[in-house]
C-alpha positions in Angstrom: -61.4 143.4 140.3 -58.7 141.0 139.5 -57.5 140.4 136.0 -55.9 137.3 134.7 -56.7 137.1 131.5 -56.4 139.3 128.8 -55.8 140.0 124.3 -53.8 141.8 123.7 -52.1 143.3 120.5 -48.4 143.7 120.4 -46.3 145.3 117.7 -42.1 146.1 117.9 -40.8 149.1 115.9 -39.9 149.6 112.5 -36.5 150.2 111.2 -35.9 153.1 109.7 -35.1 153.9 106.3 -31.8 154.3 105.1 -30.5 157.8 103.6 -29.7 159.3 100.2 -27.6 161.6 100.2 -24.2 162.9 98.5 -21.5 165.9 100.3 -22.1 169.0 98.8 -19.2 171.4 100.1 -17.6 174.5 98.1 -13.7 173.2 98.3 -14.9 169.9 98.2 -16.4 169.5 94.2 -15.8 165.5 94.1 -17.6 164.7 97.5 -19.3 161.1 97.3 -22.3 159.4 99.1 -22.9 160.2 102.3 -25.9 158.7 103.4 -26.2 156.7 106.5 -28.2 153.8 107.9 -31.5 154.1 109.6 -31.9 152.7 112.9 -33.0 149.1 114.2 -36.7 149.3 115.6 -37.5 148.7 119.5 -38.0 145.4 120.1 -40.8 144.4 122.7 -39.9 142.5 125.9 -41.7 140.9 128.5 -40.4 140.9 131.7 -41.6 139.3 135.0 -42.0 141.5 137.9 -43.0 140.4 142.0 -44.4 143.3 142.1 -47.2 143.4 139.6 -50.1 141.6 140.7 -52.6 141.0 137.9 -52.8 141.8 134.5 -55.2 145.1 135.2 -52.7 147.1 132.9 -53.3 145.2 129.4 -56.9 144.6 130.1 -57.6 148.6 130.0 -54.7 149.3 127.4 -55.1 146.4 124.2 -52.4 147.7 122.3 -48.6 148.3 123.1 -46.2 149.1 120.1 -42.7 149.5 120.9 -40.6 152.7 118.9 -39.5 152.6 115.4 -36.0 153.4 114.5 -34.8 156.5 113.3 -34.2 157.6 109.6 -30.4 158.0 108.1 -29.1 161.5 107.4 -27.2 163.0 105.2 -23.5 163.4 106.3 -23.1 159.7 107.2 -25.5 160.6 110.5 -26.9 156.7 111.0 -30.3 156.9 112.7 -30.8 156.2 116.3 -32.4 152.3 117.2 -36.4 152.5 118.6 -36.3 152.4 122.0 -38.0 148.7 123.1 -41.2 148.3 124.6 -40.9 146.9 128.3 -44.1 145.1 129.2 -43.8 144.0 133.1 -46.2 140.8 133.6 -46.8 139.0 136.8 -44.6 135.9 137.5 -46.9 132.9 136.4 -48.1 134.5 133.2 -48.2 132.5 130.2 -48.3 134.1 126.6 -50.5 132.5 124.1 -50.4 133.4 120.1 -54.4 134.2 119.0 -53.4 132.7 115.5 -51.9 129.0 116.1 -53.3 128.8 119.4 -49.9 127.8 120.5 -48.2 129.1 123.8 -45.2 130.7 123.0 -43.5 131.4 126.6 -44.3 131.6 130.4 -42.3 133.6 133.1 -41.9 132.1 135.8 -38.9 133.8 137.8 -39.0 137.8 139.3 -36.7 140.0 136.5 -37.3 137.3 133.9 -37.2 138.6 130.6 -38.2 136.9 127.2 -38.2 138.7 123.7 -41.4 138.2 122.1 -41.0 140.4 119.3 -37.8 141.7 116.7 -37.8 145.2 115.6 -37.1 145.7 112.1 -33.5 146.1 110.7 -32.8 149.6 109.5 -32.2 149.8 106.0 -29.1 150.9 104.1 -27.8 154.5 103.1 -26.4 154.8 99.6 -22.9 155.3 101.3 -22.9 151.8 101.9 -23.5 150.7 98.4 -20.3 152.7 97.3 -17.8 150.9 95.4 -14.4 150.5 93.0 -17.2 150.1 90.2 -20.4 152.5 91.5 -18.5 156.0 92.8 -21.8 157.7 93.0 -24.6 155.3 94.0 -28.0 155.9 94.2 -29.3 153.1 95.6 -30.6 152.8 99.6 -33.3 150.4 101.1 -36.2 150.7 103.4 -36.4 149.8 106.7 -38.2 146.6 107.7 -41.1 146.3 109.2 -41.4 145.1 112.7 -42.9 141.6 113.9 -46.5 142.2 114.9 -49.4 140.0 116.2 -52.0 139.2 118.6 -51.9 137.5 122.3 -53.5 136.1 124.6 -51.9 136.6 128.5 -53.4 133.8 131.1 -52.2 134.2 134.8 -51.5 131.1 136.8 -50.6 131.6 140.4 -47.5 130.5 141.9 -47.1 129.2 145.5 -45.6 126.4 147.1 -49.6 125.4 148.8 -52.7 125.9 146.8 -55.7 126.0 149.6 -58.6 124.1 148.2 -62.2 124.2 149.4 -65.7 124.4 149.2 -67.1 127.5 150.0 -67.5 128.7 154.0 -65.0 126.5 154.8 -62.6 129.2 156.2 -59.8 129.1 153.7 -59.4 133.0 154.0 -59.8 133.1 157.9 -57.1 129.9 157.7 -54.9 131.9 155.5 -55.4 135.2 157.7 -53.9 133.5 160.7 -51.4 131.7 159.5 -49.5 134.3 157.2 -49.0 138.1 156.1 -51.9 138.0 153.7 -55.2 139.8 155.0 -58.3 138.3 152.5 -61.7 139.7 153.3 -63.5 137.4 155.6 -67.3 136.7 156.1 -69.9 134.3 156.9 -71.3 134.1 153.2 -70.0 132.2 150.7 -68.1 133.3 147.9 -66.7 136.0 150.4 -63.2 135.7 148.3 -63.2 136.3 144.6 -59.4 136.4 143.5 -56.3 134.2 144.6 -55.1 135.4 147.2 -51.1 134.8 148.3 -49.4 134.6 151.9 -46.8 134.2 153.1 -46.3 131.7 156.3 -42.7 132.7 158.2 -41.1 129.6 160.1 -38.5 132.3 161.7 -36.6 129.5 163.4 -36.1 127.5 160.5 -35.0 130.9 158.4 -37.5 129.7 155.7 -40.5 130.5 154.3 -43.7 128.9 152.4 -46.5 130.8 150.0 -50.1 129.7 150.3 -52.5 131.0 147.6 -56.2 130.3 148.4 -58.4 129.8 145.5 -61.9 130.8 145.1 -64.5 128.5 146.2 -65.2 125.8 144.2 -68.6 124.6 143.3 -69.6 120.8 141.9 -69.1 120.8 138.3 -66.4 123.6 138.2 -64.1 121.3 136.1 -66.8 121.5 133.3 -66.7 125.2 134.2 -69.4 126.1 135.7 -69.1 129.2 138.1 -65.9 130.5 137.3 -64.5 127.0 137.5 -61.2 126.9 135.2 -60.2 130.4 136.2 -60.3 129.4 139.7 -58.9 125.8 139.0 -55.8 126.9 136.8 -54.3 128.9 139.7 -53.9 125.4 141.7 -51.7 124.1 138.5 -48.0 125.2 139.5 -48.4 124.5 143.2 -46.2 122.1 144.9 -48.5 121.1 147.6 -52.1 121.2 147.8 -55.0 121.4 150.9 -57.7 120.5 150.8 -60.1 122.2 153.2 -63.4 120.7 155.2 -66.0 122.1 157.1 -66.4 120.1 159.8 -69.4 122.2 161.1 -71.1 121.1 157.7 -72.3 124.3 156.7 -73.9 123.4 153.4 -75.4 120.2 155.0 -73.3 117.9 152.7 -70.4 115.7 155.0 -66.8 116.8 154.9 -66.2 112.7 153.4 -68.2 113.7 150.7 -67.1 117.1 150.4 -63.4 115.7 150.1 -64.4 113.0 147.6 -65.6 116.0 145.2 -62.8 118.2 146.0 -60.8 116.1 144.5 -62.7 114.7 141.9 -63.0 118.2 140.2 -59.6 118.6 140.0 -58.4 115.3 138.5 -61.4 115.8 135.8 -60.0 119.3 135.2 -56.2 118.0 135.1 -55.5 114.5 135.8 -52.0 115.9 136.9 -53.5 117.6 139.9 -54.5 114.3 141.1 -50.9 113.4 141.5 -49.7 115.7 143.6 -48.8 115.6 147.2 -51.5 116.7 149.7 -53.1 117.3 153.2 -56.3 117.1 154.1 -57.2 119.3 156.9 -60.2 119.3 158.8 -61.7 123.2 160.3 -64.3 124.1 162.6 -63.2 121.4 165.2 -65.0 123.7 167.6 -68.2 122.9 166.7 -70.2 120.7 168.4 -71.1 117.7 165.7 -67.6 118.2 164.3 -66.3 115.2 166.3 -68.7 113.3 164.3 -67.6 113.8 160.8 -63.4 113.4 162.0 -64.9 109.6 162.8 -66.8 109.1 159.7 -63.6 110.6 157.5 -61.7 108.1 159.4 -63.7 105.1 158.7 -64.0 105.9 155.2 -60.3 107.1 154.4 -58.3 104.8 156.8 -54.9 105.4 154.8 -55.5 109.6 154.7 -54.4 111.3 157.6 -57.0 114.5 158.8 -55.8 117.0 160.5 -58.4 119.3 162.6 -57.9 122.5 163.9 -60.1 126.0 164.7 -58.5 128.7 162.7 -61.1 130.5 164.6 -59.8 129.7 167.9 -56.2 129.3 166.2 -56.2 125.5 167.7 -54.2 123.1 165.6 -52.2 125.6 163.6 -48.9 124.8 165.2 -48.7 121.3 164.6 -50.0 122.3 160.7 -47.6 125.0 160.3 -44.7 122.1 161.1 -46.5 119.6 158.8 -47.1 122.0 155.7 -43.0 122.6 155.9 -42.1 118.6 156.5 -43.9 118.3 153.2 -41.9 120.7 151.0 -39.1 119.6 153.2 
């Protein structure tokens, strides 16, 4: 199972309450106020982490409550602060507030940390209210309460390629033999269920690119059908997308026309996606009508340039790997 979305309710500690208290001591008859201050509640912190992959560990655990400060004592003891909450998220996670709908941060970067929530200040012990005119207060405070509400956390991929295709057009056996990343290949469709990210080494160059391939699509996934904008929102933040034909024609639809939707769906979903830079490639190459299609996608998209390879026979990947980094060059 892969999690990226989750509710979640999130709640920084309390300060504690301040102390009343006065020195009682047999040579010492005129001892004043000695209360101290309680301490500050734990704040709660998200922090991006590379190493976390989903958001498996707020979808089984809704509610996370950093530690409240401690109470003064009496002897001028001030109370220890909360210790804060720590919640490690995956980079590309956005945090949404339930109440105003609004998003209120998204990390991005590994180690990046964003308060989300104060802990309350600790209140006051009556040693702090002395004075010229009040010798022997008796006034302290309560500590305040600690900010507290409900969130929504949404996981949006982040790679520099987003690999876009219909479904049994090889995007996880593309991805398996061009980077680290080992998805779960098969001749049905729908064979991968979560993103999946690789990374593609260009040792030579001493640089490296990150492709995530996204769920198959289906017509009508920008009107979310299927799983449509969970798989579509992890294409968002990439910097290059490709777009992935089946020149074998699997599902007995053309790769033209399988391109034409491709893209279609994701400029109805986010008219944003439409705008960025891609490459269309063309797989399969090794099968025997898939001459065929490479003319009619020619003839009918004379200013796009299709690429064909067999990531099967590992044909074409080469001249690919060198065009995916000219891109992001």
């Amino acid at each position: 199972m892969f999690f990226d979305e989750t509710r979640v309710f999130l709640k920084a500690g309390n300060g504690g309450d301040g102390c009343m208290s006065f020195l009682r001591q047999k040579y010492m008859p005129n001892g004043g106020p000695n209360g101290g201050n309680g301490g500050k509640g734990g704040d709660l912190i998200l922090q991006a982490d590379e190493n976390v992959a989903d958001l498996r560990n707020y979808h089984f655990k809704k509610h996370w409550k950093a530690r409240n400060g401690e109470p003064g004592r009496g002897s001028d003891q001030n109370g220890k602060g909360g210790d804060p909450c720590i919640l490690k998220v995956p980079m590309g996670t956005e945090i949404w507030e339930i109440d105003s709908g609004d998003m209120i941060c998204e990390l991005l970067e590994h180690e990046q940390e964003v308060l989300l929530l104060e802990g309350g200040k600790g209140g006051r012990g009556n040693a702090t209210f002395k004075s010229s005119t009040n010798q022997t207060p008796r006034q302290f405070t309560e500590g305040k309460m600690g900010m507290e509400g409900e969130f929504k956390f949404t996981l949006k991929t982040i790679a520099d390629i987003g690999l876009v295709g219909f479904p049994n057009a090889g995007k996880s056996t593309l991805l398996n033999v061009m980077s680290n990343a080992t998805p779960k290949i098969d001749s049905y469709p729908f064979t991968t269920l979560v993103p999946t990210v690789g990374v593609i080494d260009y040792p030579e160059d001493f640089k490296t690119l990150t492709m995530a391939d996204v769920p198959g699509l289906i017509e009508g996934a920008a009107e979310n059908r299927g799983l449509g904008h969970r798989f579509l929102r992890h294409v968002e933040r990439c910097k290059l997308l490709l777009f992935l034909l089946d020149l074998a024609a699997t599902d007995g639809s053309s790769p033209s026309d399988d391109f034409e939707h491709l893209r279609k769906e994701l400029i109805e979903y986010d008219i944003k996606l439409g705008e960025k830079p891609f490459v269309v490639v063309g797989n399969k190459m090794d099968e025997e009508n898939a001459a065929k299609y490479v003319t009619e996608f020619s003839q009918r998209f004379p200013g796009i340039e299709l690429h064909t390879i067999s990531a099967l026979l590992g044909d074409g990947l080469p001249h690919l790997k060198k065009k995916l980094l000219e891109s992001l060059s």
